[in-house]
C-alpha positions as CSV (number, residue, x, y, z in Angstrom):
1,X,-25.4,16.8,6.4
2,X,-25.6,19.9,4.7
3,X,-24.6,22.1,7.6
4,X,-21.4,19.4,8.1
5,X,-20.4,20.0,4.3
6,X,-20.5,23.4,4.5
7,X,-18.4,23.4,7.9
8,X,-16.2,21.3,5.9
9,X,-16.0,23.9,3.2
10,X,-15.0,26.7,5.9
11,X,-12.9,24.6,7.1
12,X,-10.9,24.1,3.6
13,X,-11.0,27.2,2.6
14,X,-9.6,29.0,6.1
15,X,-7.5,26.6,6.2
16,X,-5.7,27.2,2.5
17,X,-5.4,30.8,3.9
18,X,-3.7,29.3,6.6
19,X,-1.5,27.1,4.2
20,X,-0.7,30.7,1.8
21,X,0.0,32.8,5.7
22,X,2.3,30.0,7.0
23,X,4.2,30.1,3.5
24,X,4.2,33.8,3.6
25,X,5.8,33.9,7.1
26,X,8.7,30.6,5.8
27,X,9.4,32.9,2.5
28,X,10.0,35.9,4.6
29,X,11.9,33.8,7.0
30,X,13.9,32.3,4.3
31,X,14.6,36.1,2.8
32,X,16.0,37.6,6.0
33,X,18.1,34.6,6.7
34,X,19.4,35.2,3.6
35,X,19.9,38.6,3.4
36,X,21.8,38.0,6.5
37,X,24.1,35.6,5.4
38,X,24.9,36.9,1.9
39,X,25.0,40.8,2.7
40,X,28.1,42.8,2.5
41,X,27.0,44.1,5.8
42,X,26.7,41.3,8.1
43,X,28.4,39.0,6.4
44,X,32.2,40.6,7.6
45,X,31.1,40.5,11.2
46,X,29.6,36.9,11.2
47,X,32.5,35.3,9.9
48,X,34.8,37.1,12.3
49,X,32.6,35.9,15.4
50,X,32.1,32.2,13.7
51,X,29.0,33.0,13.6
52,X,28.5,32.3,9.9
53,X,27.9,28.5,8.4
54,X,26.4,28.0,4.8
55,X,26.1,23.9,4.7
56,X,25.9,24.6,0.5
57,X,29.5,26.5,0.5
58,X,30.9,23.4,3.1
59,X,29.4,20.8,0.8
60,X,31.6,22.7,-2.1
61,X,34.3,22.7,-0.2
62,X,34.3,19.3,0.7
63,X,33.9,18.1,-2.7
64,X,36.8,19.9,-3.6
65,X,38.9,18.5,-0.8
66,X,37.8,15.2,-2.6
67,X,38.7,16.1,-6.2
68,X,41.6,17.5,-5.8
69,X,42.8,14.1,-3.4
70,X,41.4,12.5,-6.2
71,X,43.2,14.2,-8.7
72,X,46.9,13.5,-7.1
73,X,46.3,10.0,-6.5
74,X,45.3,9.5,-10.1
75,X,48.2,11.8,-11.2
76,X,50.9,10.9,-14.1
77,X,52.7,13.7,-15.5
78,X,53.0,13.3,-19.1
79,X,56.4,13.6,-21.2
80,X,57.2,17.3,-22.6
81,X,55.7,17.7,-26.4
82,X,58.4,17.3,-29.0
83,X,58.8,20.0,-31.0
84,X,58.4,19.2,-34.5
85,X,60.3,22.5,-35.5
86,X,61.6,25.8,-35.5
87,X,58.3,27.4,-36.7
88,X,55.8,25.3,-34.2
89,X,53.9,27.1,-31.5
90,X,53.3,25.6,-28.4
91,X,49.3,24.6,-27.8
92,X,48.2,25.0,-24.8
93,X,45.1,22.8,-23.9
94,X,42.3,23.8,-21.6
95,X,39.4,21.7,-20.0
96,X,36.1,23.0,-18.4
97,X,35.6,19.4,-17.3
98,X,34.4,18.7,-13.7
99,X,34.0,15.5,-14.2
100,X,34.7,12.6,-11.2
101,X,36.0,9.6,-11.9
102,X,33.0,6.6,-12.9
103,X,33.7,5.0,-9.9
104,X,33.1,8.0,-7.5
105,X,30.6,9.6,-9.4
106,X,28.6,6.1,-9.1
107,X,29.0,6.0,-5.0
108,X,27.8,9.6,-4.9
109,X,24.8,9.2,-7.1
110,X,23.9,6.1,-4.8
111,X,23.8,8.0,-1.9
112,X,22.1,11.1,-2.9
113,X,19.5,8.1,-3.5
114,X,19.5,6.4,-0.8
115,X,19.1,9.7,1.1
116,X,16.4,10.5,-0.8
117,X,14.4,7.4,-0.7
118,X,14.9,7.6,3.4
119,X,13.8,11.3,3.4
120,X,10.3,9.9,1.0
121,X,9.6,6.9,3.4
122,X,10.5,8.4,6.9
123,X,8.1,10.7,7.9
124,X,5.9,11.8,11.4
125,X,2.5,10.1,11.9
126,X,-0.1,12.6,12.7
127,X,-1.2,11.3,15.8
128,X,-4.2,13.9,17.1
129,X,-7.6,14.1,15.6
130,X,-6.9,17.9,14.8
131,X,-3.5,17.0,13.3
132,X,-5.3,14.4,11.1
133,X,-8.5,16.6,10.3
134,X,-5.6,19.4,9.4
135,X,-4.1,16.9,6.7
136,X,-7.0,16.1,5.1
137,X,-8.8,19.8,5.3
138,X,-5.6,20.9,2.9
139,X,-5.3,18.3,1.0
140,X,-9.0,19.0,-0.1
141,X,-8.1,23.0,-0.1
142,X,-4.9,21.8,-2.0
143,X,-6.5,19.9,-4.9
144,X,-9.3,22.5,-4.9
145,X,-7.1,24.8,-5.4
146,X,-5.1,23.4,-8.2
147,X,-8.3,22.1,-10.0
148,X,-9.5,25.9,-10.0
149,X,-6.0,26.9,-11.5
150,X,-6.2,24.3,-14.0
151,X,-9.6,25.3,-14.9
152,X,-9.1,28.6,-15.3
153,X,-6.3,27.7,-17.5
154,X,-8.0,25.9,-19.5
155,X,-10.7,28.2,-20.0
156,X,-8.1,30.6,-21.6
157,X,-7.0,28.6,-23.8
158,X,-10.4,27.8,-25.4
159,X,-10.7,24.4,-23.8
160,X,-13.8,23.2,-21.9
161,X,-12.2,20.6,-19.1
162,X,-14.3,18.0,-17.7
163,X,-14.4,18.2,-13.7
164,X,-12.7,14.8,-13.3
165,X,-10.1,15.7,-15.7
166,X,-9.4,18.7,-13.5
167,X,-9.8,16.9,-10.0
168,X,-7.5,14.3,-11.3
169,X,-4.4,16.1,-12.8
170,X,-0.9,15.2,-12.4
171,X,-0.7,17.7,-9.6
172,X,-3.2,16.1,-7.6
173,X,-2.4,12.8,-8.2
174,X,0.8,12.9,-6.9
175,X,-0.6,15.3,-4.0
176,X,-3.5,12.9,-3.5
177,X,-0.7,10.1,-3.0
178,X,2.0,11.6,-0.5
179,X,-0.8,12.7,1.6
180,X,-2.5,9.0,1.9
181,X,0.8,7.6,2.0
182,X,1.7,9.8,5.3
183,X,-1.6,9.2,7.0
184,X,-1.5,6.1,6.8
185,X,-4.2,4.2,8.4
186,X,-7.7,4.4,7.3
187,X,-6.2,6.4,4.2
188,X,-4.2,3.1,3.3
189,X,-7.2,0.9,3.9
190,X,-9.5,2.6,2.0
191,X,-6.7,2.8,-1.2
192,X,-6.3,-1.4,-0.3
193,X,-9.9,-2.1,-0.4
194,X,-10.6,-0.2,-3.9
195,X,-7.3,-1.0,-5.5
196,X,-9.0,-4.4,-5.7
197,X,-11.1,-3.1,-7.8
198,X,-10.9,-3.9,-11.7
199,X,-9.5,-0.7,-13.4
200,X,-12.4,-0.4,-15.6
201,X,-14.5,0.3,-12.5
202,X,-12.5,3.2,-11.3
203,X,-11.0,5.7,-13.5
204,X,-7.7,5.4,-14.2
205,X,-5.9,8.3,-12.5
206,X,-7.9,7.1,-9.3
207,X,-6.6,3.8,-9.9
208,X,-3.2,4.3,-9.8
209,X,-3.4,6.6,-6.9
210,X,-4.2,3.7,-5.3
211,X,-2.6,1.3,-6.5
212,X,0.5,3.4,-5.5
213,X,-0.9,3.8,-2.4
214,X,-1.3,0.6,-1.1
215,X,2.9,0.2,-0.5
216,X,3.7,3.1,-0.3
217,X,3.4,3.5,3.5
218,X,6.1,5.7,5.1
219,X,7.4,4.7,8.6
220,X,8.2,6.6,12.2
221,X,10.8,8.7,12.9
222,X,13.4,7.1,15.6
223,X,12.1,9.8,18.0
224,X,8.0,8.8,17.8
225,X,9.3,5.2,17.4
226,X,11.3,5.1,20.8
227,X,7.8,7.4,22.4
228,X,5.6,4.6,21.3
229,X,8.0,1.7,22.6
230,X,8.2,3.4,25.6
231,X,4.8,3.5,26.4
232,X,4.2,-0.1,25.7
233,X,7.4,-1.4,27.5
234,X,8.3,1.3,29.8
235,X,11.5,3.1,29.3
236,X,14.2,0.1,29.5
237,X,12.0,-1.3,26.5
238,X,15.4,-2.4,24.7
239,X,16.3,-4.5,27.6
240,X,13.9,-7.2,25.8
241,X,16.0,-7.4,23.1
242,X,19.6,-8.5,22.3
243,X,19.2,-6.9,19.1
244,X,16.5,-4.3,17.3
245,X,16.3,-2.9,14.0
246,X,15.5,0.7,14.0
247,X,14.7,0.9,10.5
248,X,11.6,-1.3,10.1
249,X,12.1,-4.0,7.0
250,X,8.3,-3.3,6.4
251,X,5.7,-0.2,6.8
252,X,1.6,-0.7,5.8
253,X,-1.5,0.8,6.8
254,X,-1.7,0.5,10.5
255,X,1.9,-0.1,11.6
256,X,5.6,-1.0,10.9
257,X,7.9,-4.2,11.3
258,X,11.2,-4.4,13.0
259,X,13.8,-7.3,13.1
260,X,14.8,-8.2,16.4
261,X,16.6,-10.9,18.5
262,X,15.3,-11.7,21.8
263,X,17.7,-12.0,24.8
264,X,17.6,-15.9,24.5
265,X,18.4,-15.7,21.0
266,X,15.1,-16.6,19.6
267,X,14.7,-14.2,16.3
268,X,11.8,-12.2,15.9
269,X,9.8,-9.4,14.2
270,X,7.9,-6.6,16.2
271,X,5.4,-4.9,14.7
272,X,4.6,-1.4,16.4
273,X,0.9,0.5,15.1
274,X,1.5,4.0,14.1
275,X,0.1,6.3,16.9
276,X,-3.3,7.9,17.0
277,X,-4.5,5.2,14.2
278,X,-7.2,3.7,16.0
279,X,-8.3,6.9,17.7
280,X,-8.7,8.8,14.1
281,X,-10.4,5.9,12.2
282,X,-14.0,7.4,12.2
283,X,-13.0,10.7,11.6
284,X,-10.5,9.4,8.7
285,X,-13.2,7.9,7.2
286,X,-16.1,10.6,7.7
287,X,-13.1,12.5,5.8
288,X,-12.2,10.6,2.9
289,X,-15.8,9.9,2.1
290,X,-16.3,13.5,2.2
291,X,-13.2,14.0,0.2
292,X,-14.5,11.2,-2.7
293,X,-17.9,11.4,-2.2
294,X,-17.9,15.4,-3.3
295,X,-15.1,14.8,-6.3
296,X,-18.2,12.6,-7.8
297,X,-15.6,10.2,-9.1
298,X,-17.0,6.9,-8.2
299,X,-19.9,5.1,-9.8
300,X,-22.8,5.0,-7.9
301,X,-23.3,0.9,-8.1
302,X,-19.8,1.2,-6.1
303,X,-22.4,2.0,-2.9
304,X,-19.2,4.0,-1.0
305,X,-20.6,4.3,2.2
306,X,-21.2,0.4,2.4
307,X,-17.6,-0.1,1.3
308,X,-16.1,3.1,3.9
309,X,-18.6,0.9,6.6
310,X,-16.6,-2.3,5.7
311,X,-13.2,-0.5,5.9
312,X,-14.3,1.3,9.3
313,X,-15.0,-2.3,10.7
314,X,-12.0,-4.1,9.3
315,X,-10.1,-1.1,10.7
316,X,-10.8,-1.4,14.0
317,X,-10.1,-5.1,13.8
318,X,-6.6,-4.6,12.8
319,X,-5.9,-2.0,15.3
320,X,-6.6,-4.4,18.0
321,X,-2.9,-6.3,18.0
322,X,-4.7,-8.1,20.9
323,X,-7.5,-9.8,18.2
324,X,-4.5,-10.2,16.1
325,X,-2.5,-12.4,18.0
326,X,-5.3,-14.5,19.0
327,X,-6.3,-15.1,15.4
328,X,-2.5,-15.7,14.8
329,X,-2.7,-18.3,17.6
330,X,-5.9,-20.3,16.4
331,X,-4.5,-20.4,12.9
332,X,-1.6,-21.7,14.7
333,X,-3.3,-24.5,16.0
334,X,-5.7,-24.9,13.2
335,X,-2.4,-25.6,10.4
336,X,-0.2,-27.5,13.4
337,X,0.2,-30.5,11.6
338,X,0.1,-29.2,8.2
339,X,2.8,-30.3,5.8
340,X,2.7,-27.6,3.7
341,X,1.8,-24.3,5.6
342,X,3.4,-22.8,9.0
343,X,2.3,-19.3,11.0
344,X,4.3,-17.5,13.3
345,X,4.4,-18.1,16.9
346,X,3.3,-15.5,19.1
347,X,5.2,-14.4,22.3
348,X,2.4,-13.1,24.2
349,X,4.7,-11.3,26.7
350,X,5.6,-9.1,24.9
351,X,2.6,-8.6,23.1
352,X,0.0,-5.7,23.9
353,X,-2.9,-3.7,22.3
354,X,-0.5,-2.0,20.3
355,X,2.8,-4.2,19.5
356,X,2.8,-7.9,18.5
357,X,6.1,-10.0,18.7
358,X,5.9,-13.0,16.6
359,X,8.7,-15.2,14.9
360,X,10.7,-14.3,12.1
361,X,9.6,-16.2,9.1
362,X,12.8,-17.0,6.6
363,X,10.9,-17.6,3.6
364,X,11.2,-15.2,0.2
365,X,8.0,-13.5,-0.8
366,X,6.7,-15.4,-3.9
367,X,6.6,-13.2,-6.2
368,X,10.1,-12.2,-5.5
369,X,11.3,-15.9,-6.6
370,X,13.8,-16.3,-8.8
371,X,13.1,-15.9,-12.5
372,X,14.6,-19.4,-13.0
373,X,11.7,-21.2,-10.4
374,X,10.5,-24.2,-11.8
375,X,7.0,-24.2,-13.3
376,X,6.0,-26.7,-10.9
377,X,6.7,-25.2,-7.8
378,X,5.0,-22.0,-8.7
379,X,1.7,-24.7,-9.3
380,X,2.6,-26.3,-6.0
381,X,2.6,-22.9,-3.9
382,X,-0.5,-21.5,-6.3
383,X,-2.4,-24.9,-5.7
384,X,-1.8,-24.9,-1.9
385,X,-3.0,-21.2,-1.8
386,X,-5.9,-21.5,-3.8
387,X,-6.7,-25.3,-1.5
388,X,-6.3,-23.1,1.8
389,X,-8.5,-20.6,0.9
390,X,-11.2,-23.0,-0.1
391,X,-10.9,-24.6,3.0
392,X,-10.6,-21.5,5.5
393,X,-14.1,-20.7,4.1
394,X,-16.1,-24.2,4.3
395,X,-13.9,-26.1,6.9
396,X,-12.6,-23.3,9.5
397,X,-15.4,-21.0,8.8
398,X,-12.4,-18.3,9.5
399,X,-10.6,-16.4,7.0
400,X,-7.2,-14.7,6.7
401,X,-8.5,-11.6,4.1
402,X,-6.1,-9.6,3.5
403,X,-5.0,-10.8,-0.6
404,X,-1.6,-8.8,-0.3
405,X,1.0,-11.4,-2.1
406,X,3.4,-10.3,0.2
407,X,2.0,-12.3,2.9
408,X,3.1,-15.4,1.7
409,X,6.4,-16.3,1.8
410,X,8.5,-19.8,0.7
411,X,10.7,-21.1,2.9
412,X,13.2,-22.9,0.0
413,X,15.0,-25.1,3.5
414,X,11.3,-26.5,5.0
415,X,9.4,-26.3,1.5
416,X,6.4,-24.3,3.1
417,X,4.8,-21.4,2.7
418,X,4.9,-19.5,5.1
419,X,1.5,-17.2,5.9
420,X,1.7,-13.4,7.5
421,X,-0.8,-10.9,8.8
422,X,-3.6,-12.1,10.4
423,X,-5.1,-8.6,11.3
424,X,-8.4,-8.8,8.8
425,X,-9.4,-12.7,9.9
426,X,-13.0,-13.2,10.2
427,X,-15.2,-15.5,11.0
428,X,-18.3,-16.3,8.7
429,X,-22.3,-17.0,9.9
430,X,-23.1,-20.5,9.4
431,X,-26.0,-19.4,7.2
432,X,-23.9,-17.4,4.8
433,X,-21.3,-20.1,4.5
434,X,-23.8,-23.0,3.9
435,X,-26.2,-20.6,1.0
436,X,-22.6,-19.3,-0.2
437,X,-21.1,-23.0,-1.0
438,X,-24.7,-24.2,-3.0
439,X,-24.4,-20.8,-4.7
440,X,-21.1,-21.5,-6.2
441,X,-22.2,-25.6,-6.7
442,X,-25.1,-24.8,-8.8
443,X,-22.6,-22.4,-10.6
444,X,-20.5,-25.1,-11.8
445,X,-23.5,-27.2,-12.1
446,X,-24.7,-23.8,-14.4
447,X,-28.4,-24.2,-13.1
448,X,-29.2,-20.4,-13.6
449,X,-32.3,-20.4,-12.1
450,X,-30.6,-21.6,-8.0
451,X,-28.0,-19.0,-8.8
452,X,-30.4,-16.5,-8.7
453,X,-32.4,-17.8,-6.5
454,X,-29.7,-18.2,-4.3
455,X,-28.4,-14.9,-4.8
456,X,-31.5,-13.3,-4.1
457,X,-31.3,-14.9,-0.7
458,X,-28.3,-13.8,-0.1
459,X,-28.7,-10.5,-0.9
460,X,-27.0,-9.5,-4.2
461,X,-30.2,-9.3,-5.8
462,X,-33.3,-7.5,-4.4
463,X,-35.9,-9.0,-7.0
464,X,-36.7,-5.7,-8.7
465,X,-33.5,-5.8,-11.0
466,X,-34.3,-5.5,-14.7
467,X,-33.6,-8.6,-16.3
468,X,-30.1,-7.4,-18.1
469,X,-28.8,-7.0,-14.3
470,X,-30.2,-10.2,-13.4
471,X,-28.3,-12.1,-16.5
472,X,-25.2,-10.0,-16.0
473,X,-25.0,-10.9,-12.7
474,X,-26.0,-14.7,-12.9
475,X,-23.6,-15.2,-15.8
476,X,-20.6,-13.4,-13.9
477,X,-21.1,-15.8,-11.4
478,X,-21.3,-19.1,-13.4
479,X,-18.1,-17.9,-14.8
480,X,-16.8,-17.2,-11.8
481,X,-17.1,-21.1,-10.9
482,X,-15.4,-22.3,-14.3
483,X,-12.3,-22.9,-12.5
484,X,-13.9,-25.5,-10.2
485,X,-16.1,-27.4,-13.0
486,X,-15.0,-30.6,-14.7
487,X,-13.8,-33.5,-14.5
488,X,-12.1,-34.1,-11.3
489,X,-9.0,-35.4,-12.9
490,X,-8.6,-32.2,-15.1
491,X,-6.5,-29.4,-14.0
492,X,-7.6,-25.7,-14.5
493,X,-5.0,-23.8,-16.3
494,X,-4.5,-20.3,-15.5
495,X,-1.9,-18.9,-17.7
496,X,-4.5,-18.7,-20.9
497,X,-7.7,-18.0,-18.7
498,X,-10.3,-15.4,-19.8
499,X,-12.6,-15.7,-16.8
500,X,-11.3,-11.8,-15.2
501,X,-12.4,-10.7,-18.9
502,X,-15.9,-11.8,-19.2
503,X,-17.0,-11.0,-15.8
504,X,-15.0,-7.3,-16.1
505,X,-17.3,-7.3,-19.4
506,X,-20.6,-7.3,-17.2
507,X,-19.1,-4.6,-14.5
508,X,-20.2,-1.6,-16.5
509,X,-24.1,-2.7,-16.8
510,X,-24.2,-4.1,-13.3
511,X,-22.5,-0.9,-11.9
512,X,-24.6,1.1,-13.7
513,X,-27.9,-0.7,-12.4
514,X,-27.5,-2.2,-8.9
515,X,-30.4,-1.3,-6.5
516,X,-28.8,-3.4,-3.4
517,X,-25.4,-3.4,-2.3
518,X,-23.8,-6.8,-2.1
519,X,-23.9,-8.7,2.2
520,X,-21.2,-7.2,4.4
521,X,-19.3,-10.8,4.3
522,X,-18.9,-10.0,0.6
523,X,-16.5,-7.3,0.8
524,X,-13.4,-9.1,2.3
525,X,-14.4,-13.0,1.0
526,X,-14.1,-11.7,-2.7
527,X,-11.4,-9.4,-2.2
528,X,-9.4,-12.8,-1.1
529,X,-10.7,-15.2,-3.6
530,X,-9.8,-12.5,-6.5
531,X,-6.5,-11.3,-5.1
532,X,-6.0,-15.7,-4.9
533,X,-7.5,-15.5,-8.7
534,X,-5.1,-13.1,-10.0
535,X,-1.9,-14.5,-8.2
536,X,-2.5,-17.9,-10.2
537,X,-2.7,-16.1,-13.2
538,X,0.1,-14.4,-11.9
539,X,2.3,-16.9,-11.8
540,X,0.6,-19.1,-14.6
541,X,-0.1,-21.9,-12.6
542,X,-2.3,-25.0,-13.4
543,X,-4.1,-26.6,-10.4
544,X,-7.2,-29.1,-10.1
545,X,-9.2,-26.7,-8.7
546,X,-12.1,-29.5,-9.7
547,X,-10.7,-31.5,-7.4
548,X,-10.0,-29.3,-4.4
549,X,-13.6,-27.6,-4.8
550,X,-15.3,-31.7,-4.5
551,X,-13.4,-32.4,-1.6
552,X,-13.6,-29.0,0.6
553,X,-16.2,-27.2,-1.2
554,X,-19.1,-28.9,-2.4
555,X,-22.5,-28.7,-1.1
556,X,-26.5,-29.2,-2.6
């Protein structure tokens, strides 16, 4: 391990000489194109060949095309100044203004932009291993770098700078960001995964880079778009389609999603995986834990390597479009006759290891409904969530993960809700389903002792915890069942809840002295149920939960 870090070091630091040369060599490029376009010399002779072309002086010149065309249309000559006598002087009036009309200046601010927001979410995928490793060697030289600047800084101003303070400056936040955001893949994952987490756990510059990270995904350029399409279709791909968005109405970790209409008019979305993805994922990972592992940011009772495991297997799950689609299909048949929920059909025929076509839901995301929804539909959708996810656990013993809100979508015409991405399903052991349901039945029951009995069997405790982790952890998980005690008739409300509060009370301690990480089916079931937690609270709904948990969930 220690040869590995310090090959990882060499690495960094040869390649920040790298990053300085390469600048060097663009500087001096950017100098002698200069010199040759602006000297006195040179400059005669290219414009008298055409040789000569400065986009910044044809920009000026077609903006003062536009002016001036504006300026005649707009036009009214004004009557001659009386003169008010002999003595008067004329006054001549001057104006420095450049100034388009509101209108114009409006339209051009739009598309400077619109052109930048394309420029920030278009951008290549690194798609070899040394591309990848490249990325991530300078972003480590990169923030290195700055943190040493920073320091040094610091240091001469008196100051005495913590090393997280330095790691985590606005500099490398933002650097930290665009680079995740343009790897994509296990970079996005990972930032998924821990954006979860409560921001009391992580600090809070870390946080936000994540949070940021998880939608800010950019997508393909046309060119690697139409490469990877080509490969999966051969090259008279388009044929399949009557119609194809280009620009993709969605980009996330692993891949992006077109609009499209099939040549019988069905209308679809195609989601395409960003090349080299799945070939990278261990080396991503081996990377960023590196990368977070050395800026000794992250409590230890976090157990990183257990979560970068968890993300290294979900990973590879979502990169296989072929597991995908099944699990789409067997959700499919699971929710057929549901009156409430419906799934995308799959079109297996043009469906492949690395591009699933699926029908185009035409519901609204819900938590892009209209200000004005009525309270009771946002219970109805938060209800039915919060139902479904009870019931993927104990009746289908398969769940769709992934928390994102954008994955559920309501149709306003059919009154469903409509349910997207099925790349982290899992299946659950019988044994860890069965001890899971008692452990949250003797929760709302608050018999202390089966919780941690229970939990000792399934592996959150060890039985050599001190006895403040043992009542931190029993207590976080009796609260954690308040939502499903009571009367069945009651409804749980949770506009006014404080159960996130209390159990993010007991994080710190339990963080702090953890001697077992948590069972590998943990990870992803309570990443669902408190992404499902928060989007009630969310949208302040009130739902029997009582009565869902009796009926689905309830088991001695």
């Amino acid at each position: 391990m220690s040869t590995r870090k310090t090959l990882y070091r060499i690495y960094c630091l040869s390649s920040s000489a790298r990053q300085v040369f390469s600048g060097s060599q663009d500087i001096g490029k950017e100098s002698l194109s200069s010199w040759i376009n602006t000297s006195t010399l040179t400059r005669p002779i290219l414009s008298k060949y055409q040789w000569f072309y400065d986009p910044e002086w044809e920009r000026a010149k077609k903006l003062a095309k536009e002016t001036r065309t504006l300026y005649h249309q707009n036009y009214h000559p004004k009557k001659p100044r009386k003169k008010v006598g002999p003595t008067t002087k004329g006054i001549r009036e001057y104006s420095t203004s450049t100034k388009l009309p509101p209108e114009e200046s409006r339209l051009l601010q739009q598309q400077e932009c619109q052109r930048k927001k394309e420029e920030l979410q278009s951008s290549e995928v690194p798609s070899s291993r040394l591309a990848r490793l490249f990325h991530y060697g300078s972003l480590a030289a990169g923030v290195g770098v700055s943190a040493a600047t920073e320091g040094i800084t610091e240091v001469a101003k008196g100051r005495t700078p913590t090393w997280k303070k330095l790691i985590l400056s606005d500099a490398n936040v933002e650097r930290i960001t665009k680079t995740f955001s343009q790897m994509r893949g296990a970079a996005l994952k990972v930032g998924q995964i821990m954006s979860f987490q409560d921001d009391k756990v992580l600090p809070k510059e870390l946080y936000e880079i994540l949070s940021r990270v998880q939608n800010s995904a950019h997508y393909m350029p046309q060119r690697q778009l139409d490469k990877v399409l080509k490969a999966e279709f051969g090259a008279d791909w388009k044929s399949n389609f009557a119609k194809f968005d280009r620009i993709p109405m969605a980009a996330a970790s692993i891949g992006q999603v077109h609009n499209a209409v099939l040549q019988n008019g069905d209308k679809v979305v195609v989601k395409v995986q960003y090349p080299g993805v799945r070939e990278s994922i261990d080396s991503d990972l081996n990377n960023i834990m590196m990368v977070l592992g050395a800026s000794k940011l992250l409590p230890k009772g976090l157990f990183l390597d257990k979560t970068i495991e968890n993300a290294r297997k979900e990973l590879k799950w979502e990169c296989d479009y072929v597991r995908e689609a099944e699990c789409l299909q067997q959700f499919e048949r699971l929710l057929k006759s549901d009156p409430v929920f419906e799934v995308p059909h799959v079109y297996s025929e043009l469906t492949t290891g690395n591009v699933i076509t699926m029908g185009r839901m035409e519901g609204r995301e819900i938590m892009k409904l209209a200000p004005s929804t009525p309270q009771s539909l946002k219970d109805y959708i938060a209800g039915n969530i919060m139902k479904l996810c009870l019931q993927e656990i104990a009746t289908f013993r398969c769940m769709q993960t992934d928390p994102n809100w954008a994955n559920f979508l309501y149709n306003h015409k059919t009154h469903k809700i409509e349910l997207l991405d099925f790349g982290a399903s899992r299946s659950f052991p019988d044994e860890f389903i069965c001890n899971y349901r008692k452990l949250l039945t003797y929760a709302i029951l608050k018999d202390r002792e089966m919780v941690r009995k229970l939990s000792q069997e399934l592996g959150y405790l060890n039985g050599l915890e001190s006895q403040a982790m043992v009542n931190a952890h029993v207590q976080s998980v009796i609260t954690l069942g308040e939502p499903f005690s009571g009367p069945i008739e009651e409804s749980f409300s949770f506009k006014d809840q404080t159960v996130s509060d209390r159990i993010r009370a007991n994080i710190g301690l339990m963080l702090d002295e953890r001697l077992c990480p948590p069972p590998e089916e943990t990870y992803s079931l309570h990443r669902k149920f408190s992404g499902i937690f928060l989007l009630c609270a969310k949208m302040g709904a009130t739902i029997p939960c009582s009565r869902y948990f009796r009926d689905f969930f309830y088991l001695k």
